[in-house]
GUBA-952464 format. One record per residue (C-alpha): residue in three letters; y, z, x. Coordinates in steps of 0.02 Angstrom, whole numbers, plus 32768, in hexadecimal, padded with zeros to 4 digits. Example, Ala and Ser with C-alpha at 12.3 -4.5 7.8 and 13.67 -1.06 7.14 Angstrom:
BEGIN
ALA7F1F81868267 SER7FCB816582AC 
//
This chain:
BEGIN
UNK80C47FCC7FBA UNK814B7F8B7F51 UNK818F80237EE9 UNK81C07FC37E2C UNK825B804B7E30 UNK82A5800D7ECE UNK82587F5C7EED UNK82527F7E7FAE UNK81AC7F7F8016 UNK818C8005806E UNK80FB803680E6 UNK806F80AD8099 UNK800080B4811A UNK7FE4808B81DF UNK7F3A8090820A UNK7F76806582BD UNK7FD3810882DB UNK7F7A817B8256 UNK7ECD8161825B UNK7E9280B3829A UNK7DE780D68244 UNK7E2280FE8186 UNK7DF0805D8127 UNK7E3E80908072 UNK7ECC81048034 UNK7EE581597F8F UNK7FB8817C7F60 UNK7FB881FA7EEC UNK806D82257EF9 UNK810E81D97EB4 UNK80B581717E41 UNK80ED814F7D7A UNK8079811D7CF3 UNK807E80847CAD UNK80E580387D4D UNK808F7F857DAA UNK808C7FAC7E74 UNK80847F247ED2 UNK801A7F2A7F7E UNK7FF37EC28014 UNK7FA97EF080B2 UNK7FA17EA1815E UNK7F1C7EDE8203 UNK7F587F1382A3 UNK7ED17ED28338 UNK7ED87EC083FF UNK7F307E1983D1 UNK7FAA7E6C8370 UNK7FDC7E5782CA UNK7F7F7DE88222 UNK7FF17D9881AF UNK80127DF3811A UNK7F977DDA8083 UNK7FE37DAB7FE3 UNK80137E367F6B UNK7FB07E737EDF UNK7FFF7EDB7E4B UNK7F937F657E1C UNK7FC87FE57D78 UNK7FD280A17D72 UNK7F9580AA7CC8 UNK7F7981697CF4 UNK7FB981F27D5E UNK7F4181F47DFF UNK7F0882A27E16 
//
């Protein structure tokens, strides 16, 4: 995720080491209203790593609760 106060990526979520299973994840914290977060994503396999996807912005027009 790429945090619009910042503007560095950092790593939300490692379904590798957390929980290889999980196939969507909710942030609820440290996230401001009206703010665009951008996304990508990329898929760990026996091969090893996917290229990254392109980022998408997505809006907080309200305060996840």
């Amino acid at each position: 995720m790429m945090d619009p106060r910042d503007g560095f990526w950092q790593e939300i979520f490692n379904g590798e080491l957390d929980y290889p299973t999980v196939r969507s994840y909710i942030m609820r914290k440290g996230i401001v209203q009206g703010l665009a977060y951008r996304f990508k994503v990329k898929a760990a396999y026996f091969n090893g790593y996917s290229p990254e996807s392109a980022d998408a912005s997505i809006y907080s027009c309200t305060v996840p609760s």
